[in-house]
N, C-alpha and C positions, 0 to 999 in steps of 0.2 A: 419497644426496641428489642431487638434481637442480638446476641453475642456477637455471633457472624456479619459480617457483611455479603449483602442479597441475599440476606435467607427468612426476611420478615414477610410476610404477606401484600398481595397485589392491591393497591384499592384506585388504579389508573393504569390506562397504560397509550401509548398513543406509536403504531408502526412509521417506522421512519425508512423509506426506499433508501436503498443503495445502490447507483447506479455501476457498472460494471469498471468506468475508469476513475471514480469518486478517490479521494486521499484520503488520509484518516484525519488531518485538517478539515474536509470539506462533510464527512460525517458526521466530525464531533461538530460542527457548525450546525448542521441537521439535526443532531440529537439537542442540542443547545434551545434551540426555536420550539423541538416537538415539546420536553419537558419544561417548558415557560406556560405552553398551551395548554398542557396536560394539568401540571399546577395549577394555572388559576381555574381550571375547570373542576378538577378533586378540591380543593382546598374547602369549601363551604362545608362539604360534608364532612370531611376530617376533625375540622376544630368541632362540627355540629354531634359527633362520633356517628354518626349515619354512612357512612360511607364503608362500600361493601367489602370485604375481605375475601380474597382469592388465596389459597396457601400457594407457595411457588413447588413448581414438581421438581426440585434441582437433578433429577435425571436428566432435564431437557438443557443443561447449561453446563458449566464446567469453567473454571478457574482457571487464569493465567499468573502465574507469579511473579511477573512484571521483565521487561525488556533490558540485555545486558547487548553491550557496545557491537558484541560480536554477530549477536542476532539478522544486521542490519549487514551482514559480509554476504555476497550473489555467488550461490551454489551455477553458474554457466551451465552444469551437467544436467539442470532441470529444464524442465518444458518452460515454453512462452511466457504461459496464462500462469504460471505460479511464480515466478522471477516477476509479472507484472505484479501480480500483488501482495511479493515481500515490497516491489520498491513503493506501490499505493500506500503499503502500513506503515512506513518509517518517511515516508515525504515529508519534507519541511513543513511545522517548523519544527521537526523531529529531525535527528540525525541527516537522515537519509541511506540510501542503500549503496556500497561499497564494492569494490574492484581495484582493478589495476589493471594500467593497459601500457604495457610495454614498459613496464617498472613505476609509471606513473601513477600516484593515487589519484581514483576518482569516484565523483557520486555519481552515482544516476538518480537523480533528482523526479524524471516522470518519464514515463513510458506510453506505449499503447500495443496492444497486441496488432500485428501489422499483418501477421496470416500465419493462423494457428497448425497450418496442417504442413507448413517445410517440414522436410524430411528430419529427422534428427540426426546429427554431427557428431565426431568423435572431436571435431577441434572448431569448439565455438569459437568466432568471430566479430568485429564489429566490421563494417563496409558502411560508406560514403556511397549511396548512390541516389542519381537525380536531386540531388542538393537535400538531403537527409539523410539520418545516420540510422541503418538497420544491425541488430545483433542476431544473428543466429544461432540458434540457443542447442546446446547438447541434447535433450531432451527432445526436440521437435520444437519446429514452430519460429518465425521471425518475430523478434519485437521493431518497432522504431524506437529511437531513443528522441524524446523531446526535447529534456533539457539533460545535461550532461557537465558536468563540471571537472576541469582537472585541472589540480594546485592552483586550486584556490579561484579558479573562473569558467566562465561558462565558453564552452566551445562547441559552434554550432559546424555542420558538416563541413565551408570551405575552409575553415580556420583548421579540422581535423585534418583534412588532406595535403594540408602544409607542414602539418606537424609529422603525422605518420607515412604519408601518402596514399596513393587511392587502393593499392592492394588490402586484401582483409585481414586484418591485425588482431592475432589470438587473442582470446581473453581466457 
């Protein structure tokens, strides 16, 4: 054992794909399955002490010191693909990722990058259109919004356009 936490030596390891709209839900489920695999496949040499020793190079890693409320609030002013994946890392059954739209709290619970190359916006927006809810993000680039939640429920495009209507509503 080491003082540190991750700073003991390699003696398994097993890569676990992460696909580009994966949550951190569906990760840790990932990582979950690979180190069950990885376990019982080290474990015979471990207890045998045969099992090989890799030092870890912590050059190649780096420490996060854990997640506070506000972490999870949508910088609008950033591109697409990076709004997609604060709202992937804080998806349920984490927080989620946070806004307000037209004084309303809301999550954006899941995204998908819908076309990374719109232009970028000085006044991001959400828009209802073709029965879907797109944000256009400051930064460049559309998201769709999948799931969307405000006070306290999920509101999918027609229910938005009752609420706000179909013009596009700052965020």
């Amino acid at each position: 054992m080491t003082e540190k936490p991750d700073n003991g030596d390699i003696v398994a390891q097993t890569a676990v794909p992460i696909l580009p709209d994966d949550t951190a839900q569906e990760v840790f489920d990932k990582v979950t399955v690979a180190a069950e695999i990885t376990l019982d496949r080290a474990l015979p040499a471990v207890l045998a002490g045969t099992a090989p020793r890799l030092p870890q190079n912590l050059a190649l890693g780096r420490y996060f010191g854990g997640r506070k409320p506000d972490d999870g609030t949508i910088d609008w002013s950033r591109d697409a693909e990076s709004i997609h994946n604060l709202v992937r890392a804080v998806a349920p059954p984490y927080p989620g990722a946070f806004t307000k739209v037209r004084g309303d709290a809301a999550r954006v619970l899941r995204t998908r990058v819908f076309d990374p190359q719109t232009a970028a916006t000085h006044s991001p927006a959400i828009v209802a259109e073709e029965g879907r809810l797109l944000a256009h993000c400051g930064g460049g680039g559309t998201l769709a919004i999948i799931e969307l939640e405000i006070a306290g429920n999920l509101v999918a495009a027609d229910s938005f356009v009752e609420r706000y209507g179909r013009d596009p509503v700052p965020l």
